[in-house]
C-alpha positions in Angstrom: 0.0 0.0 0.0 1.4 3.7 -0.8 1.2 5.4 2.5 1.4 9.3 2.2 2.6 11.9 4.9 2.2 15.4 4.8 4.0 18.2 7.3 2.0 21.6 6.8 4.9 22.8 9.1 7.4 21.9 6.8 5.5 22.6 3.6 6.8 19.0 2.2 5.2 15.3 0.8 6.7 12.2 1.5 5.5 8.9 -0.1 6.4 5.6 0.2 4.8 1.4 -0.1 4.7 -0.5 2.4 4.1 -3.9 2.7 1.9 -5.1 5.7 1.8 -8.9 5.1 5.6 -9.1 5.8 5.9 -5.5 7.6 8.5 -4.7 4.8 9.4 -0.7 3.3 10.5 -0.8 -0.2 12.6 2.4 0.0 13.3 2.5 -3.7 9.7 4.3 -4.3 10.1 6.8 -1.7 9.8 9.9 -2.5 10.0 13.2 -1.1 8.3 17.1 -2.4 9.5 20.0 -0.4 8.8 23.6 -1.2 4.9 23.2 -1.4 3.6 26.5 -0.2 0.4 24.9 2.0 -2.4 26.4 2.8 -3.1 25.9 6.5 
């Protein structure tokens, strides 16, 4: 599953799969987006 976290504080995205059946990250998709400018 693609989990997704967002820090208004921070104005950044991060993204990344997970895999619950055997509690594994696959870091190779994460991703991170700074510089957002969010409206709080």
């Amino acid at each position: 599953m693609r989990l997704v976290e967002i820090d208004t504080a921070a104005n950044s995205l991060h993204t990344w799969i997970y895999g619950p059946y055997n509690n594994q990250t696959f870091t190779e998709y994460d991703r991170t987006v700074t510089g957002l400018g969010l409206v709080r």
